[in-house]
C-alpha positions in Angstrom: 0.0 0.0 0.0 1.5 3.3 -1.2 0.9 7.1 -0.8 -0.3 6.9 -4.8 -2.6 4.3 -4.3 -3.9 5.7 -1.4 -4.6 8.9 -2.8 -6.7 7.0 -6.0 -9.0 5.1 -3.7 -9.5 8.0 -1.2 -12.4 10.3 -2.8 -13.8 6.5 -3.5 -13.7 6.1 0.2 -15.0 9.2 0.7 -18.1 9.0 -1.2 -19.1 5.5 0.3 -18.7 7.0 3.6 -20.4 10.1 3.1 -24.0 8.3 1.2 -23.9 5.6 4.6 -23.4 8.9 7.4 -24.6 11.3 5.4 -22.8 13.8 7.0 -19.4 15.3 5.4 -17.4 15.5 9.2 -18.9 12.1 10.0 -17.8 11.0 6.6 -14.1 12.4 6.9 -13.7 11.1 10.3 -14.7 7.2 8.6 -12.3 7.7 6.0 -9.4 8.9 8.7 -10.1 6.0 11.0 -10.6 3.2 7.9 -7.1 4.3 6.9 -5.7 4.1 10.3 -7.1 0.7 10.6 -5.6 -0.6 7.3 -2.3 0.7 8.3 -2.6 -1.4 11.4 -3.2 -4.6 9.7 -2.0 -7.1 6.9 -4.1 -7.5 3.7 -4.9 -10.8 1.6 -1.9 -10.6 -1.2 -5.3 -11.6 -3.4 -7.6 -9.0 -2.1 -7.4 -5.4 -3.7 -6.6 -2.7 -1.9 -10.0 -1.2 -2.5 -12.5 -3.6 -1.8 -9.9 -4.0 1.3 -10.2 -0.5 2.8 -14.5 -0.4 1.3 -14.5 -3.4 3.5 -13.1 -1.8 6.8 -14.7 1.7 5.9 -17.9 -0.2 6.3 -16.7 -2.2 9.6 -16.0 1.1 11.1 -19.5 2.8 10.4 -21.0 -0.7 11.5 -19.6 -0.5 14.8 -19.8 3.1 15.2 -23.6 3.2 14.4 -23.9 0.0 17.1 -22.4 1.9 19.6 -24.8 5.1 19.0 -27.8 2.5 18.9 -26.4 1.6 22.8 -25.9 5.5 23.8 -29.2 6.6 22.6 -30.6 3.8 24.7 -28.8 4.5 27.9 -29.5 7.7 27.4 -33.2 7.5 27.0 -32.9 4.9 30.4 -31.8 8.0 32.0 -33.8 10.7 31.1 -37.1 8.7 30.7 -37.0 10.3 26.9 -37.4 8.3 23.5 -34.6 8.4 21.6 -34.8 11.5 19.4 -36.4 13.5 21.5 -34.0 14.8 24.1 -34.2 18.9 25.3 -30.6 20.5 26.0 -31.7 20.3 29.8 -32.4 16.3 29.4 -28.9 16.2 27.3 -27.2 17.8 30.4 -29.0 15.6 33.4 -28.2 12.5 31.2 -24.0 13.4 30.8 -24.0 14.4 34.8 -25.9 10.7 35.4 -23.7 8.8 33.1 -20.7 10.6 34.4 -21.8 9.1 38.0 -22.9 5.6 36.3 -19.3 5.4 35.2 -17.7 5.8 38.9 -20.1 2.6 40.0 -18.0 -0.6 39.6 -17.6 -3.1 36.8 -19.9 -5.5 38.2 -22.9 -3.2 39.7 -22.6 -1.4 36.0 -22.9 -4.9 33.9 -25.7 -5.6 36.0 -27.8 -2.6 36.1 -27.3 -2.2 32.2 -28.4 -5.9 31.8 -31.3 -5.7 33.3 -32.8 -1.7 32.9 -31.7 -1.3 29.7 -31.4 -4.5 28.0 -34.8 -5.9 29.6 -33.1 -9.3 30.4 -34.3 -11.3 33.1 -32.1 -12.0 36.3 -31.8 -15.3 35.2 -30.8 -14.3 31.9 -28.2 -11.6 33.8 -27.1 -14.4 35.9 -26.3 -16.9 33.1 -24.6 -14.2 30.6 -22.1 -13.0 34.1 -22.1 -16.5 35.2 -23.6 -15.4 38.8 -26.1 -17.2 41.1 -29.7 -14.9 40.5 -29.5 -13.7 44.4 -26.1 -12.2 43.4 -27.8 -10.6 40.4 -30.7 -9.2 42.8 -28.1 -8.1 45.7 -25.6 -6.2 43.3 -29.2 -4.7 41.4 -30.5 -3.4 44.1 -26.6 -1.9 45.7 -26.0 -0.3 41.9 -29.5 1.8 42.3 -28.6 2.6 45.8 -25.1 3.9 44.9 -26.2 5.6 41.6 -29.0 7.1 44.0 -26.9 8.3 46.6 -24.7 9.7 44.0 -26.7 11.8 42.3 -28.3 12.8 45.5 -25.7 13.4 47.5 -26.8 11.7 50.5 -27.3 8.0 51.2 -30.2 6.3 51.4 -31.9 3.6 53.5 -32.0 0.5 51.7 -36.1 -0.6 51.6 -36.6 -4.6 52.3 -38.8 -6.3 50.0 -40.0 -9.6 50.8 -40.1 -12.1 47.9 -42.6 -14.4 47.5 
């Protein structure tokens, strides 16, 4: 892969990634991280380079509009919004709560996400972490008391439900 060949294929590039964002800074930050990537990694001797970097230019958008797909859902767990439909004010609460989500640990996180956002069942949490479904309940219920206390600044008795 040379500078000559890279230069050809690039307004190629550019024009894929611009008709799948549909956005021109969107579309020039595909292209910057699609060359990135193939500098990073070996191509197929067979392969050309442009289907090559058409292929990873797509990869990146893939995963990039997965992980917005994930952020407009936590974000809409959050602030109680639909996707879409978030006010500057919501925007703001939402950062500040995430910001304070992130401080919670590994474990308390991977739970609360499986279940409030995801919808899974315990028993589907407890199978995908490998965890007994009490340890699923326990860590639940001390991830919405921390995030609570957090973002009230005070802690909170913990309420005792009885389980039938």
């Amino acid at each position: 892969m040379n500078d000559d060949e890279i230069r050809e294929v690039m307004p190629h590039l550019y024009r894929f990634a611009l008709w799948l964002a549909r956005n021109p800074h969107t579309a020039e930050d595909l292209v910057q991280s699609c060359l990135a990537k193939a500098l990073t990694r070996q191509r197929d001797s067979e392969q050309s380079l442009r289907a090559w970097l058409f292929t990873i230019l797509y990869r990146q958008f893939v995963d990039g509009e997965r992980r917005r797909k994930r952020y407009l859902k936590v974000l809409a767990f959050f602030t109680g919004e639909e996707p879409g439909g978030f006010t500057a004010e919501s925007l703001a609460i939402a950062d500040d709560t995430l910001a304070l989500f992130a401080t919670l640990p590994t474990e308390y996180r991977a739970v609360l996400l499986l279940v409030s956002v995801e919808g899974l069942s315990y028993k589907e949490v407890a199978h995908t972490l490998d965890i007994p479904p009490g340890t699923v309940m326990s860590r639940l219920s001390r991830a919405r008391k921390m995030l609570h206390e957090k973002l009230e600044g005070q802690p909170t008795p913990l309420a005792l439900r009885r389980l039938k």
